[in-house]
C-alpha positions in Angstrom: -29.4 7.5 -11.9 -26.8 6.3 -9.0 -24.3 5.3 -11.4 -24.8 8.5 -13.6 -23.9 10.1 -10.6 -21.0 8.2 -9.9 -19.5 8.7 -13.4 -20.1 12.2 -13.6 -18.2 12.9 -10.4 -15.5 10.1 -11.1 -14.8 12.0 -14.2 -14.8 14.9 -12.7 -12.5 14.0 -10.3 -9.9 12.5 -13.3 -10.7 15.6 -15.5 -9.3 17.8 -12.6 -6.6 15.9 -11.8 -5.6 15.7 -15.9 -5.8 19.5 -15.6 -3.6 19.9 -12.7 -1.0 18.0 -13.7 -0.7 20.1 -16.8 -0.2 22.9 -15.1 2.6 21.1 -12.9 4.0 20.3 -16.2 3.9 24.1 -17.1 5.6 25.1 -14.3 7.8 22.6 -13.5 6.5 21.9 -10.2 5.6 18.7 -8.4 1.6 17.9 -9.1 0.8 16.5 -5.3 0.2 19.6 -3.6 -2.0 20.7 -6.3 -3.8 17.2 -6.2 -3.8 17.2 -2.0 -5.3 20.4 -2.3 -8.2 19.1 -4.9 -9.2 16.8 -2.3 -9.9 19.2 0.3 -11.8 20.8 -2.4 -14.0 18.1 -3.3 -14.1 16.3 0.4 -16.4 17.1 3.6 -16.6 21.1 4.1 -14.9 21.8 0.8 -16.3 23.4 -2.2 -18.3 20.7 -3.7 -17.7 17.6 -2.0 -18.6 14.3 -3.2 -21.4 12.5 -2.5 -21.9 9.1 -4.1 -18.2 8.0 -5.4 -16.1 8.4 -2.1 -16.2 4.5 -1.6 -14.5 4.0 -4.9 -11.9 6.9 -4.6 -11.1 4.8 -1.1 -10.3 1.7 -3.3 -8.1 3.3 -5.3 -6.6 5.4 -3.6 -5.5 1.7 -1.9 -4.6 0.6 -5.0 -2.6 3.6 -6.0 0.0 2.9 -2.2 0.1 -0.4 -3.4 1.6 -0.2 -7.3 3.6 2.4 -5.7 5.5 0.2 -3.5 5.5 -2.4 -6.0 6.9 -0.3 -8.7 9.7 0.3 -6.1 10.2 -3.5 -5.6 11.2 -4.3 -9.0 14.4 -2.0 -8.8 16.1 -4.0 -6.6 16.2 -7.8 -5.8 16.2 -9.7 -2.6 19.4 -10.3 -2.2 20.0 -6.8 -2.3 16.9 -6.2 -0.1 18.9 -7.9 3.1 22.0 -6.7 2.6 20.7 -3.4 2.7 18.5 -4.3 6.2 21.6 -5.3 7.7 24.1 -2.5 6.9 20.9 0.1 7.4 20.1 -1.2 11.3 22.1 1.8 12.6 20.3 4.1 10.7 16.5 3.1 10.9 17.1 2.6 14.6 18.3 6.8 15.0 15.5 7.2 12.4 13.1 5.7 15.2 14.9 7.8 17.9 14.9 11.1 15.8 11.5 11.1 14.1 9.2 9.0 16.7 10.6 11.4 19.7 8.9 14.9 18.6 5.2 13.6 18.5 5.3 11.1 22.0 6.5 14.5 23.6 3.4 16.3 22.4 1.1 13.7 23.2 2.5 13.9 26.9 2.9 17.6 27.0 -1.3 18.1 25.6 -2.0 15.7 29.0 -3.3 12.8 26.0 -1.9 10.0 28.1 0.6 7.4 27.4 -1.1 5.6 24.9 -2.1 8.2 22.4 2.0 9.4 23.0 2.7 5.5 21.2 0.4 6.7 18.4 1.7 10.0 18.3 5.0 8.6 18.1 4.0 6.6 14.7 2.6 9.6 13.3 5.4 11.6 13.2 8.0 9.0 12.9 7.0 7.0 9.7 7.4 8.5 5.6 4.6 8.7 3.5 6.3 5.7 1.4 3.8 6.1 -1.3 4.3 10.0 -1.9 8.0 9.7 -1.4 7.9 7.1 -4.2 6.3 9.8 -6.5 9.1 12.5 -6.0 11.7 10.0 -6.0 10.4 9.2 -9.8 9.3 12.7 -10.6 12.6 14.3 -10.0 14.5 11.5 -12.2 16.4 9.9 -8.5 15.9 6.2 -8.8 19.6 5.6 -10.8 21.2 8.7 -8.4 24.0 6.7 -5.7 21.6 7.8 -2.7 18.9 6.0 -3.9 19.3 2.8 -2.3 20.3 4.1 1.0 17.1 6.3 0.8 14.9 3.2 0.1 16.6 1.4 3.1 15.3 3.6 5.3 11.8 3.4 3.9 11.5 -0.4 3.9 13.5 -0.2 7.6 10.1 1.8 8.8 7.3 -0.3 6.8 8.8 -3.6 8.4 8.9 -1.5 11.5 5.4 -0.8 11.0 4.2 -4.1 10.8 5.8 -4.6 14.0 4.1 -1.7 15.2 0.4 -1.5 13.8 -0.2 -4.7 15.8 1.2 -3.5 18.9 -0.5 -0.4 19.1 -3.7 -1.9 17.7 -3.5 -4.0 20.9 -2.6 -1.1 23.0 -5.8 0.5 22.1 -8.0 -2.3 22.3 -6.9 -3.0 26.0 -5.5 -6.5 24.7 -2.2 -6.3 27.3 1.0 -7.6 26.3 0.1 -11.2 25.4 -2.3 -9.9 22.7 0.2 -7.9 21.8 2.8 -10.3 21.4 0.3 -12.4 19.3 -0.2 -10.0 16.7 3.5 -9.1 16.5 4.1 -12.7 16.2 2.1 -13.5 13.6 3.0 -10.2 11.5 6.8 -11.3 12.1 5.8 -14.8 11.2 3.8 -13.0 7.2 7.2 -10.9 6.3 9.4 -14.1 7.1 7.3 -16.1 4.5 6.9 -13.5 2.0 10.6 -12.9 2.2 11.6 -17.1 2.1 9.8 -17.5 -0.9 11.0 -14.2 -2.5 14.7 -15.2 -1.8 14.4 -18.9 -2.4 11.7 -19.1 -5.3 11.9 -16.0 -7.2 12.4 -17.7 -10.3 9.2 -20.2 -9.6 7.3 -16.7 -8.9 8.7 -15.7 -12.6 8.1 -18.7 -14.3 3.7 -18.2 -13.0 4.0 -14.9 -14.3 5.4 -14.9 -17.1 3.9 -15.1 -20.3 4.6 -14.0 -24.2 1.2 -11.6 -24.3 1.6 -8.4 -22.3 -2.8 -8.3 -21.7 -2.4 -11.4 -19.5 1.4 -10.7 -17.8 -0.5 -7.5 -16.8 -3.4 -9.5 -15.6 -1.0 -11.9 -13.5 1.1 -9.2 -12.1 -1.4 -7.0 -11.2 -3.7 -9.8 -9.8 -0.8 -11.6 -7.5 0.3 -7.8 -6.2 -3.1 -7.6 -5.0 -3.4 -10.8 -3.8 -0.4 -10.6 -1.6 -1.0 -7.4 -0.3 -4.2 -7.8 0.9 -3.4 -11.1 2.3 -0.3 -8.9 4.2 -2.7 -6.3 5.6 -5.7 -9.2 6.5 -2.6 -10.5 8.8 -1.8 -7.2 10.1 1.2 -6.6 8.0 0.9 -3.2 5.9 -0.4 -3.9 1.9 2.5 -1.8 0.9 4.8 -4.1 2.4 3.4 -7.3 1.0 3.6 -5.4 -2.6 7.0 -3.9 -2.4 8.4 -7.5 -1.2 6.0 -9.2 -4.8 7.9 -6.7 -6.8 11.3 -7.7 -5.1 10.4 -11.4 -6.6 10.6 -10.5 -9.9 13.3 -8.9 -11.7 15.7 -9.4 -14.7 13.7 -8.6 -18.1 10.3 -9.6 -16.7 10.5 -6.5 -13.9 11.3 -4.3 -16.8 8.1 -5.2 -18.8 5.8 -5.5 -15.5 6.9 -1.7 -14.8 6.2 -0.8 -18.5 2.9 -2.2 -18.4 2.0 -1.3 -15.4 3.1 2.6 -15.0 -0.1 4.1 -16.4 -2.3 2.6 -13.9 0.1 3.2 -11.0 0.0 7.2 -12.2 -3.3 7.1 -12.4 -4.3 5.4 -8.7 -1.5 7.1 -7.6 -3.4 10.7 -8.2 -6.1 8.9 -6.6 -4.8 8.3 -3.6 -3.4 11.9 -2.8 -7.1 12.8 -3.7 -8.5 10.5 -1.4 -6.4 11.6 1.4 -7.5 15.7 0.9 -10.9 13.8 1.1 -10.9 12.6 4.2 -10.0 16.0 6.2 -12.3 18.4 6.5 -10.1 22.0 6.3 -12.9 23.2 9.4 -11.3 20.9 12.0 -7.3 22.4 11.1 -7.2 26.1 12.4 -7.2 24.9 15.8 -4.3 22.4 15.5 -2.4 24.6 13.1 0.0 25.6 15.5 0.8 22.7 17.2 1.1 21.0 13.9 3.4 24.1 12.0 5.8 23.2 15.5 5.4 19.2 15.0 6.2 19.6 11.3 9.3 22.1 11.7 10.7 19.5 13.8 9.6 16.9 11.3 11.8 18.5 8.4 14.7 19.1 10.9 14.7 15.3 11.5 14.0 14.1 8.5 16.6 15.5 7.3 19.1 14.4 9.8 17.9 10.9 8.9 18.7 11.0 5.3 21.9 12.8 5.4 23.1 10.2 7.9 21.3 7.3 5.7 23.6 8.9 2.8 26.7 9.9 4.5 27.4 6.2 5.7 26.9 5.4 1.7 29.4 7.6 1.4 27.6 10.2 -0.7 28.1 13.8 -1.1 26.4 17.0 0.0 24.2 17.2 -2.6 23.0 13.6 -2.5 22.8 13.6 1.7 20.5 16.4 1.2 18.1 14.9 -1.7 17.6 12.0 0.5 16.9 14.0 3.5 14.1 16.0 1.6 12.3 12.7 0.0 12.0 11.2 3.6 9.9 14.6 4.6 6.5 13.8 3.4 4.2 12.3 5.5 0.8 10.4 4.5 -0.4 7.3 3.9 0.8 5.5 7.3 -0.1 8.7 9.3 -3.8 9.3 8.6 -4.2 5.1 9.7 -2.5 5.5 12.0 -4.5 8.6 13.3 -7.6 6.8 12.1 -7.0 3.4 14.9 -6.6 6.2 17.5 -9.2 8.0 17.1 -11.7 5.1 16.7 -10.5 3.7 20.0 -11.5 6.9 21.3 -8.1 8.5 22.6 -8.3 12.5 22.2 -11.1 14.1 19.6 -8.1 16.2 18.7 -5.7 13.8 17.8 -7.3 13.2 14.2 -6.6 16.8 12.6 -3.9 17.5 14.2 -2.4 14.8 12.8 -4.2 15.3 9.2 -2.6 19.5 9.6 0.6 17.6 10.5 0.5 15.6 7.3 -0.9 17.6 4.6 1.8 20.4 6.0 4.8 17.6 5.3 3.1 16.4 2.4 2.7 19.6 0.9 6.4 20.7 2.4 8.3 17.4 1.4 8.4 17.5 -2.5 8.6 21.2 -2.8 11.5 20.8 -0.5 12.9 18.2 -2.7 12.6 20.2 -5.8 15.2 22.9 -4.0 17.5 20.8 -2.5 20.1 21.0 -5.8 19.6 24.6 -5.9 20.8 25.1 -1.9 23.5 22.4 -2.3 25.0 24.0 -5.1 24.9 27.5 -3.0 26.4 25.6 0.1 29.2 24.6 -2.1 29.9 27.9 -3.6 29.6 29.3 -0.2 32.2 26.7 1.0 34.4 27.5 -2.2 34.5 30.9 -1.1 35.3 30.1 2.2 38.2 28.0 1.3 40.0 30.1 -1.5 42.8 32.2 0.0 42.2 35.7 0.2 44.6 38.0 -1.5 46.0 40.7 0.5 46.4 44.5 -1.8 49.6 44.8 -3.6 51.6 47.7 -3.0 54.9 48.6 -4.9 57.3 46.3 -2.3 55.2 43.3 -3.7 55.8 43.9 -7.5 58.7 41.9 -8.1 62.0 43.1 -10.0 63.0 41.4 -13.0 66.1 41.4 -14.5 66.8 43.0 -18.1 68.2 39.7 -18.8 65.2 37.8 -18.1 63.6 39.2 -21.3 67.0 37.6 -23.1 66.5 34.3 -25.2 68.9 31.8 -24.6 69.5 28.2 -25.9 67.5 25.8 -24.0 65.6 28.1 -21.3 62.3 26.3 -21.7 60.7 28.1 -18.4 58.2 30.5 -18.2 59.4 34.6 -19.1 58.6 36.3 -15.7 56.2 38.9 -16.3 54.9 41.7 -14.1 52.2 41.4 -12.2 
């Protein structure tokens, strides 16, 4: 009877989201507000929550961050990978400075104390990776010039955050500053490894992976992308990382087929995961913290998009593509809500958990509908700028019509200019 349960609400849950997306479809409009919004439907003080199934939806929502980042992996290779972390220092560093800035001053301006201010500071500093990864294939940007400089910037914040998480995890725990240190030492010590063997033995990773049938490469990829990330996260380095730096491994012919194979399942846990996070926030505990959060999220856009114009602009894109990678870095999620989550358990402010979940599901709502208009207002700025630019004709009067000769309208042998003509 359990399990009937569980399938009835599990397919439920997949029927809905089927439905939803057909309507994005109809309209042309991204499908994760209409799936963030399901899962405050079917989540604690919605309309018909779940009651059996949650546990699962957690799993996969897990699952869906994780192929996600993966699927992002494959597009470049790790050679690329460092030489973008080098040239992109400058920028994650004002990205730090822009975006962490707004929430630390309203942790210390609420009285929460300096220790929910670091938190505070993650929340409204990191992108939702995972959601941003979904507009970013939605809207057809992965081949557009920005691209690149746009995923710098997100892999510049998840390597920060596995600095961070352990940090702040220490911080809240009361560890001091060698516990501290010890967890950032041993999450630095993780991404080093993960990166040596991605850089040096790619092509051994390949060669394990590879193989002629396309039921057991999905079986091998799937399995070691797993692996890896959970061994990432049981060392206190984020799962998303571990899997974006698996997919940087492969590449060449065997990255094409791995993304083939395995972009049904990461659409489908990918839904999931959007579902899970309405799930998890119950819509009573957000009037409260609305305003604070509308203020925090304002901001968020502002800087947001400050960071991805200046990501682009140093890439030496134009308008229109400063502006796309702006909007993409606006959605908040994933990161956030764990963040929020280690805070709360640690007991720093009750109110701390929905106003970051209003913060969130505002961005996350805000981010891809923002990034569906960004070509619509760049193509008004620069016909706005056009018209700005183009020198204004002044009335002509009679002294300005010009007086042409009779013998102008002559022919001659070898005049091969222009007849004047009145204007």
């Amino acid at each position: 009877m359990h399990s009937a349960v569980q399938l009835i609400e599990l397919g439920a849950i997949i029927l809905a989201l089927g439905l939803l997306g057909a309507i994005s479809v109809r309209f042309s409009i991204s499908p994760i507000p209409l799936y963030l919004i399901a899962g405050l439907a079917f989540g604690a003080g919605g309309i018909l929550p779940l009651t059996t199934s949650e546990e699962f939806v957690s799993i996969g929502a897990e699952v869906g961050v994780i192929l996600l980042l993966f699927s992002l992996g494959l597009e470049y290779t790790a050679s690329e990978l460092v030489g973008t972390l080098r040239t992109s220092a400058p920028t994650g560093l004002a990205d730090i400075a822009l975006n962490a800035a707004p929430g630390v001053a309203a942790a210390l301006l609420l009285g929460w104390g300096p220790v929910a201010a670091v938190a505070m500071g993650g929340i409204t500093y990191v992108t939702s990776s995972g959601i941003t990864a979904k507009v970013i294939g939605d809207l057809g940007w992965i081949g557009n010039r920005e691209t690149p400089a746009l995923l710098s910037v997100l892999v510049f914040e998840d390597l920060t955050m596995a600095a961070y998480l352990p940090i702040l995890t220490a911080l809240l725990a009361g560890a001091g500053l060698i516990g501290g240190a010890t967890a950032l030492a041993v999450a630095a010590a993780t991404i080093t490894v993960i990166l040596y063997i991605a850089l040096r033995h790619g092509r051994l990773v390949e060669r394990f992976v590879a193989s002629p049938s396309e039921e057991v490469l999905l079986l091998k990829v799937l399995g070691l992308t797993l692996l890896v990330a959970g061994i990432a996260q049981r060392l206190q380095v984020s799962a998303a990382v571990g899997a974006f730096l698996v997919g940087i491994a492969l590449s060449g012919t065997l990255a094409h087929t791995a993304q083939k194979l395995l972009a049904p399942l990461r659409d489908l846990f990918a839904a999931v995961f959007f579902v899970f996070f309405g799930l998890r926030t119950d819509p009573g505990d957000l009037p409260p913290v609305l305003g604070v959060a509308a203020l925090l999220a304002a901001a968020g856009i502002i800087t947001k998009l400050a960071t991805g114009w200046i990501a682009a602009r140093r890439a030496g894109v134009a308008t229109t593509g400063r502006l796309r990678a702006g909007a993409a870095l606006v959605p908040r999620g994933e990161f956030n809500i764990v963040i929020a989550g280690l805070a709360v358990s640690a007991g720093t402010n009750p109110r701390l958990g929905p106003l970051a979940a209003a913060y969130v599901l505002i961005l996350a709502v805000a981010g891809p509908v923002l990034a569906r208009g960004t070509e619509p207002l760049a193509a008004l700025l620069r016909s706005r700028r056009a018209q700005r630019r183009a020198p204004r004709r002044a009335p002509q009067t009679d002294d300005d019509v010009p007086v042409i000769p009779r013998h102008a309208h002559t022919a001659h042998t070898g005049d091969t200019g222009p007849t004047p003509t009145v204007s």
